[in-house]
N, C-alpha and C positions, 0 to 999 in steps of 0.2 A: 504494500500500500504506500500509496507516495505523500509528501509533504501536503497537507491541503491547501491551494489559492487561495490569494486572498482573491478580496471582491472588486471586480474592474472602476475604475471611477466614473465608466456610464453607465454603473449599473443600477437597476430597476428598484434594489434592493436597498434604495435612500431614505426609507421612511416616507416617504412623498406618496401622493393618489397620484394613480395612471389610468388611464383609460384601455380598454380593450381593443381589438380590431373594428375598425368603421364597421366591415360586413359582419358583425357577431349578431345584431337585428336578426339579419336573413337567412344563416343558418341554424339561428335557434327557435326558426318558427316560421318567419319570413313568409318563408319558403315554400311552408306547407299552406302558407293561410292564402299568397296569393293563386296556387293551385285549385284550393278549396273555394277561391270565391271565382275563379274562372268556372269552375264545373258549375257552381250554381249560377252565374251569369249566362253561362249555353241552357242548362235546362230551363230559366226564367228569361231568355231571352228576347221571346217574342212579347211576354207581358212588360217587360222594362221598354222595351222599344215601344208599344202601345203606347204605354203612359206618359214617354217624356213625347212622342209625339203631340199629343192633343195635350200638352203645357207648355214646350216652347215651341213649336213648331209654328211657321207664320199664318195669317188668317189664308182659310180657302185650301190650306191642305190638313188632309183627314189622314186617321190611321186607317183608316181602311184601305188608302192608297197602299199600304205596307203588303195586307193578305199576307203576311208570313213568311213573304220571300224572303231573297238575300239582302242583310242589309247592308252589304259596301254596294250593289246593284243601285239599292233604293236611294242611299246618301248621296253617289254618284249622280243619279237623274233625278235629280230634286237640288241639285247646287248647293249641298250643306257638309260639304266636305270642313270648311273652316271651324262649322259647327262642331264636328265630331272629333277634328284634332282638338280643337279647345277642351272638349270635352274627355280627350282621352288625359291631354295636358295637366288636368284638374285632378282625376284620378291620381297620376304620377307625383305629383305634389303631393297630394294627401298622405299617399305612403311614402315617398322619401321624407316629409316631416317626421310623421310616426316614427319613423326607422331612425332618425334624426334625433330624435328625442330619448328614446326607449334606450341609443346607447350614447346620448347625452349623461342618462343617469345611470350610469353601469360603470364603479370604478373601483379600481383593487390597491391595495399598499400591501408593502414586505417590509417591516423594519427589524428590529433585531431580535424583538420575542413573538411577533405574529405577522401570521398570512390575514389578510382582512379584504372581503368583497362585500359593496354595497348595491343599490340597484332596487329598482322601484317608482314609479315617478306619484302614481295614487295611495297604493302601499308598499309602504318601504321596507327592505330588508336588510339585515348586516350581520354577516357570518365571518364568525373569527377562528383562526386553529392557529392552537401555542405552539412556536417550533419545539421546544423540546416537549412533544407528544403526536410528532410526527410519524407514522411508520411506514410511510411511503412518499412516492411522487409518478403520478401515473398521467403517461403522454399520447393522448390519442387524434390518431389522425384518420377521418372518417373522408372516405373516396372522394365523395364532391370537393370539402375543403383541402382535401390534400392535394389539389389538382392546380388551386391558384394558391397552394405555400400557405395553408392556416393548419392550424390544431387547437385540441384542445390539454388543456393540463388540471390537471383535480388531485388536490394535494390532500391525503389521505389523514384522517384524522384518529386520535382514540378514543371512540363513542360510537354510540347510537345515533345514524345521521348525521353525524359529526365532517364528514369531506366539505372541502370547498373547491368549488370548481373555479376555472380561471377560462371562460367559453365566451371567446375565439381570441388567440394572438396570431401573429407570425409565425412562420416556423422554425426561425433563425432567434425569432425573442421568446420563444417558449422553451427552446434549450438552452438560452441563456438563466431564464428567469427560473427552470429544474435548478441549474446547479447551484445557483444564488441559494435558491432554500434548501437545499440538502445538505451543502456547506456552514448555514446559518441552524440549521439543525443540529450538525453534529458535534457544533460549539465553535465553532470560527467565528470572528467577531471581523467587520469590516474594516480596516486600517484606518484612523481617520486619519495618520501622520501620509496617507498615500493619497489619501482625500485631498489636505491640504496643499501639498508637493506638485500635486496632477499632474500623473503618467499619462502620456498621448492616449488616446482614445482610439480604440479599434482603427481600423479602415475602414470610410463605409463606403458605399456604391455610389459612382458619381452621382451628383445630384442634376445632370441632363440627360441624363435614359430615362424615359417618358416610360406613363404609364403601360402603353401597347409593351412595351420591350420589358417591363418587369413583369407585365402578368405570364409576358408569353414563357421568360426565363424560369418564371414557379411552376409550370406547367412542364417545363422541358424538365426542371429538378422531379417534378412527381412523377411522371413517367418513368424517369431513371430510376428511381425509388422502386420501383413494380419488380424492375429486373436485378438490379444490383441490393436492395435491400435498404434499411435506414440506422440509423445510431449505434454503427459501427463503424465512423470515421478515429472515433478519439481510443478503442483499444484494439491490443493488440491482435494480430488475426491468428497467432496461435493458441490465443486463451477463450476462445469463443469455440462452443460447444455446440453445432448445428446437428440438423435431423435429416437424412436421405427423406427427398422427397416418398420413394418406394416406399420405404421402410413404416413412414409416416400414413401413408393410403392403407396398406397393407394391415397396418396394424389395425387401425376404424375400420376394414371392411369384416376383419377377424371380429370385432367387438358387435357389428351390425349382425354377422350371423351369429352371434350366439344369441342376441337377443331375439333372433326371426325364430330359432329353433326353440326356446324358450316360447313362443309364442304359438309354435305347430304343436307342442305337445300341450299346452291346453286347448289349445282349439280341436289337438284333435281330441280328450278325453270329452269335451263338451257335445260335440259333433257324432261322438259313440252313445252318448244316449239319446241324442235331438233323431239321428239317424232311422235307428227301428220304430219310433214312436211313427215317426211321417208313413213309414213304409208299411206301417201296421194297418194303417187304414185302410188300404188299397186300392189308393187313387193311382190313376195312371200319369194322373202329372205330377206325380208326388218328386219324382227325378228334377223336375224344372225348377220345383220349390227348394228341394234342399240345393242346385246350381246355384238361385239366386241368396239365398245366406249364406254359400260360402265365397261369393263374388262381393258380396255387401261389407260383409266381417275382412276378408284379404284383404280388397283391394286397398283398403284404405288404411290400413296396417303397414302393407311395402310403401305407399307413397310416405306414411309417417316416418317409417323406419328410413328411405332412402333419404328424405330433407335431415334428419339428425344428424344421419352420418355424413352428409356434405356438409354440415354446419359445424359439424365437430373438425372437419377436413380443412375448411375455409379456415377456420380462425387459428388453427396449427400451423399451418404451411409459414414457408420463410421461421421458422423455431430459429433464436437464437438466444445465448445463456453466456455474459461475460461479466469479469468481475472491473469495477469503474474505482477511483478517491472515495467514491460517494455511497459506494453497494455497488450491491449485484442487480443488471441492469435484464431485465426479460425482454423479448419482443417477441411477439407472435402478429399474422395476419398478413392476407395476399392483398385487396383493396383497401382493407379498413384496418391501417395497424397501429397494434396499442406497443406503447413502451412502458413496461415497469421500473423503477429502481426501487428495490427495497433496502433500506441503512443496514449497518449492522445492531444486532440485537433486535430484531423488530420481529425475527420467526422462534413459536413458540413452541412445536412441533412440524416433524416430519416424519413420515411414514414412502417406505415402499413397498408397494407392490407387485404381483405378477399373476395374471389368469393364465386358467392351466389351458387357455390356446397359443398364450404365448412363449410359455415354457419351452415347446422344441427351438425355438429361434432366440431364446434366453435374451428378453426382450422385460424392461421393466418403468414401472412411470412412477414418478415421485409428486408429490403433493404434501401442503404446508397448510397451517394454520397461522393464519397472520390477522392482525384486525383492521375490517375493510371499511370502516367510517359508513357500514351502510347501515338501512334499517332490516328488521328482519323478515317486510315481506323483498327488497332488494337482495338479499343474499339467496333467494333461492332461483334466482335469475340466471341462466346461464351467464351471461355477462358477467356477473359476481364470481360464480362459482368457477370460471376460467382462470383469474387471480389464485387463485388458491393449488393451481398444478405449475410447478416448475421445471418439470421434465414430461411430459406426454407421454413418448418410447424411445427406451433408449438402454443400448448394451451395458454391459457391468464397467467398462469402461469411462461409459459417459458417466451412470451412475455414482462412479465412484470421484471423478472432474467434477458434478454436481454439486454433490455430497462436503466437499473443500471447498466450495463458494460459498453455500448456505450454511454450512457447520464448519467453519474454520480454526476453533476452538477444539476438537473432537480427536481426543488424544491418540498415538499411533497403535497402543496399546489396548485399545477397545476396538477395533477395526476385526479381530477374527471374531468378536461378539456380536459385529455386527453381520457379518460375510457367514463363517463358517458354521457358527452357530446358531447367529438369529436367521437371517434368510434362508439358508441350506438345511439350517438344523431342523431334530437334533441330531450334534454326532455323539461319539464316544465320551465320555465323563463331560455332559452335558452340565455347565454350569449354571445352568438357567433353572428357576425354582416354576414346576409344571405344574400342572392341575393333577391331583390325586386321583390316582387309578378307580377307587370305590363312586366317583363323580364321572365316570365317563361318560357317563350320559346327557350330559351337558353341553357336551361338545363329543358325537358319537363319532366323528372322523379327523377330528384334527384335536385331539384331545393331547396326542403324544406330544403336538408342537406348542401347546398351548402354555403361555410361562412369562415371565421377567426375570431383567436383572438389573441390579442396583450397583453403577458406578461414581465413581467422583464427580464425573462430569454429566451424567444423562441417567433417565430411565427407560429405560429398554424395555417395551410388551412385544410379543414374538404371538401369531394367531394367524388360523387359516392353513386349509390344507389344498382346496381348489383354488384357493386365491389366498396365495401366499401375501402375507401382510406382515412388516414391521415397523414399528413405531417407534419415535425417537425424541425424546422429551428434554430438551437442556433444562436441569434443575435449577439453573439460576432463570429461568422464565416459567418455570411451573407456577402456577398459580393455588392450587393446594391439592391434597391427597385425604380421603377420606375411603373407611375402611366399614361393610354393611355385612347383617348376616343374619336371612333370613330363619323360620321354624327347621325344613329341610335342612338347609346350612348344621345349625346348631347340631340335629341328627348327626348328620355326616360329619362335625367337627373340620368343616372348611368356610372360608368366606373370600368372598370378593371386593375388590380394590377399585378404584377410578381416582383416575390422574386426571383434575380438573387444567382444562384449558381456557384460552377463549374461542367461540363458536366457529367453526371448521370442519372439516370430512372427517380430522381422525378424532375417534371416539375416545381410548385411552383406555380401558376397561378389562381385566382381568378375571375368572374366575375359579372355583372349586381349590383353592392352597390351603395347603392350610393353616390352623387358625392361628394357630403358636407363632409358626414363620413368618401369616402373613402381618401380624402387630410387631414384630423383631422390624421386620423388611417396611412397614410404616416408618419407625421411630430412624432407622438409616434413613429413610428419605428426607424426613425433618433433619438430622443433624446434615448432610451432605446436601440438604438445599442452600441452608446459611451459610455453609463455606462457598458453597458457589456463586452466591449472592452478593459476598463480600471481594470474590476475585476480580468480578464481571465488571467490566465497563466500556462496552462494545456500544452504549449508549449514546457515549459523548467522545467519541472515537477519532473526533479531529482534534477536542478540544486538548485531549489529554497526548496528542502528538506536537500540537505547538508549547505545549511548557516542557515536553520531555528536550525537543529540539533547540528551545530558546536556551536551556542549561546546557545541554551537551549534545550539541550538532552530530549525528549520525550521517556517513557520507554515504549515496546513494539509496537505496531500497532499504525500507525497513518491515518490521510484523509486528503486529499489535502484542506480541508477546514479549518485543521489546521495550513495549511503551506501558505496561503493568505497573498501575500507581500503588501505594501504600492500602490494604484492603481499607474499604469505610468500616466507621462502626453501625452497624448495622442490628436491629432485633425481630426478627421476623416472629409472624404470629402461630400462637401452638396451631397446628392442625387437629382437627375433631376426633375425636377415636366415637364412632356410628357405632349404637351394635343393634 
């Protein structure tokens, strides 16, 4: 990780209101409404044209001269072309004002503890996120605007509804204005002595290329973007982790049939009793009637099943995973591509997996728990739930390149815990504490792999036998541990564990240990959270590189494990003992 920047002296990031992109009006609605009031202008067409006839129209002509014809025909042979430009004129005004207005009042600041956007001209609104509670910065560029050089950028917050969006900048000031808060996040403080001094200021683009040649030029840059990709100019291009296109189709069309076959063996157990019942009657078009339920019920099954897997397809394609100053930076999508950075310390979990269709090609996808400022009917959005996979497919290779971006802490020493044991396991003098053989019924087929283990640095839940799952829990971001045990339970002398998160795919849940162990294996988790608690400062991860550097300058590259401040004192809260 290298020395953090400071902040440019044009940068956005002055405490001052800015305004957004003039076109942010038109693609946050614009858009849609002058589409929507065209459609209704063609179906009421002939009634608005009635009306304004017989009100401006001059004495001695009627609307009945119209009959419904064409009306450039009618305007033409009637001499009121003037009339109708003026009139289109008026129109054009009305909404250039509006639009004029609407992001007259739309204005955002970044000073050194918040992101702040305001907006509203009858009701007003103003949305704030404190940098240091930032766990993201997510940059997307949707087709239309990415075509004349806009995005958009939504600086991820921690809460409920907590994002603030920054919709529409440039796309040259949206990348500036990422690093600005990511930098400002991680505890960088603007120089004000670089303030004062004022270094030259970028380059900008002459200021005699006219409009035509800059739109044409953001047009020429998106198009490129399609082919060559986007925000991969600033790292290196062997530390960036892509996906074979193949590899990528291949694998969503493996995930599309399991869920078609998944979906023939109910239909067909349903269709085994609908079957005899039709046939029993003895009609002879009883054949025509069961064709059309199973034409009614299919077809519109595979049209379902076929849009998923394109959509899963689309928003994968172009995969790329590199590590940035600022975090690990995701991008995914073919027209509409989003860019993630997420800080360090901001994932709370990670788990991978592998379906047993992809076992022969030893093929696996990784996914994280991070908190996405949304609300929680937004997290069950695909949109949402895309943030939340940082690998799609990908070999134990990439897997394990992954695994160092988002876990860079993750000792070398826990690595066959996670490989040989958790994922492959179990093997031989299995370290992993399993679910008791007299509970196997609880888990009737993956009961042997079913288990944890408690390290220094993580908790490790090992589950699943068709779909091999492990989960990886850094205990300086655990959120607590509590320990339940139901009537059965108490019977069988086992209970079960949950490693609380915040809200995400992986569930964190253990069961059938037992009881003795599993209260030992609590009160470890409590002691070895606070030490890791006390290590951790991945939080403020620039800040704590400009005082290591300001005392004793390290030449070239350094690693956060050389920048390890004195632990805080820290007292973290007893966790619950449930029974």
């Amino acid at each position: 990780m290298s020395t953090p920047q400071q902040l440019s002296s044009d940068s956005l990031a002055d405490g001052e209101w800015h305004r957004l992109h003039p076109l942010t009006p038109l693609f946050k609605g614009g858009l849609v409404l002058i589409i929507v009031a065209g459609i209704v202008l063609n179906n009421f067409r002939d009634r608005i044209i009635f009306w304004g006839i017989n009100l401006f129209a001059p004495d001695g002509m009627h609307a009945d001269d119209y009959s419904g014809g064409d009306p450039v025909d009618w305007v033409l042979a009637n001499n009121l072309v003037i009339v109708a430009l003026l009139v289109v004129l008026g129109v054009l005004i009305v909404l250039i004002v509006g639009f004029w207005l609407v992001w007259r009042f739309q204005q955002f600041r970044i000073s050194d503890e918040h992101v702040e956007i305001r907006k509203g001209i009858i009701f007003r609104s103003h949305r704030r996120a404190p940098l240091d509670r930032v766990q993201g910065v997510n940059l997307t560029r949707p087709f239309p605007a990415r075509l004349i050089g806009m995005a958009k950028l939504e600086v991820v917050g921690a809460g409920t509804d907590a994002n603030v969006p920054l919709e529409y900048l440039s796309t040259q000031k949206a990348e500036a204005v990422r690093s600005d808060i990511l930098r400002l996040a991680s505890g960088a403080r603007q120089s004000r002595e670089t303030r004062r001094t004022g270094q030259p200021a970028p380059e900008q683009p002459a200021a005699s290329a006219g409009l035509r040649s800059q739109l044409v030029g953001s047009m020429n840059e998106g198009v490129n973007d399609l082919i060559g990709g986007v925000d991969l100019a600033d790292v290196a291009p062997e530390s960036v982790v892509k996906i074979p296109t193949g590899r990528l189709v291949g694998s969503m069309l493996l995930a599309g049939v399991l869920w078609f076959g998944f979906f023939l063996v109910i239909f067909g157990v349903a269709m085994g009793f609908t079957i005899p019942a039709i046939l029993a009657d003895g009609d002879p078009d009883a054949w025509i009637g069961i064709v059309a339920i199973v034409l009614g019920m299919g077809i519109p099954f595979i049209i379902a099943t076929v849009a998923i897997t394109w959509g899963q397809i689309s928003k994968s394609l172009r995969y790329a995973i590199a590590p940035t100053p600022d975090g690990v930076r995701i991008t995914y999508g073919l027209f509409t591509t989003v860019t993630e950075t997420i800080p360090p310390g901001r994932i709370f979990a990670v788990e991978m997996s592998q379906s047993l269709l992809w076992r022969p090609f030893g093929w696996w996808t990784i996914k994280i728990n991070r908190m996405s400022g949304k609300s929680a009917s937004q997290q069950q959005s695909g949109s949402a739930q895309q943030f939340n996979v940082v690998l799609p497919v990908g070999t134990r290779a990439d897997v394990e390149r992954v695994l160092a971006l988002i876990l860079p802490d993750l000792p070398a020493e826990d690595l066959p815990l996670v490989w040989e044991h958790g994922i492959f396991g179990p093997q031989q003098d299995d370290p992993y504490v399993s679910l008791q053989p007299r509970a196997w019924w609880r888990r009737p087929v993956s009961w042997k792999r079913h288990g944890l283990i408690v390290t220094d640095f993580a908790l490790l839940m090992r589950r699943g036998q068709f779909w091999r799952k492990l989960a990886v829990v850094p205990l300086a971001r655990l959120q607590g541990v509590s320990v339940s045990q139901g009537p059965v339970d108490r019977l069988q002398r086992v209970a079960w564990m949950k490693a609380h998160s915040i809200a995400g795919p992986i569930l964190g849940e253990v069961v059938g240990i037992e009881s003795s162990t599993m209260m030992t294996t609590m009160d470890d988790i409590t002691r070895k959270a606070f030490a890791a608690t006390g290590r951790d400062h991945s939080h403020r991860w620039a800040q704590y590189a400009e005082e290591t550097a300001a005392v004793a300058p390290v030449p070239g590259d350094f690693t956060q494990q050389d920048l390890a401040p004195p632990p805080p004192t820290f007292h973290p809260p007893q966790a619950p003992h449930e029974s």
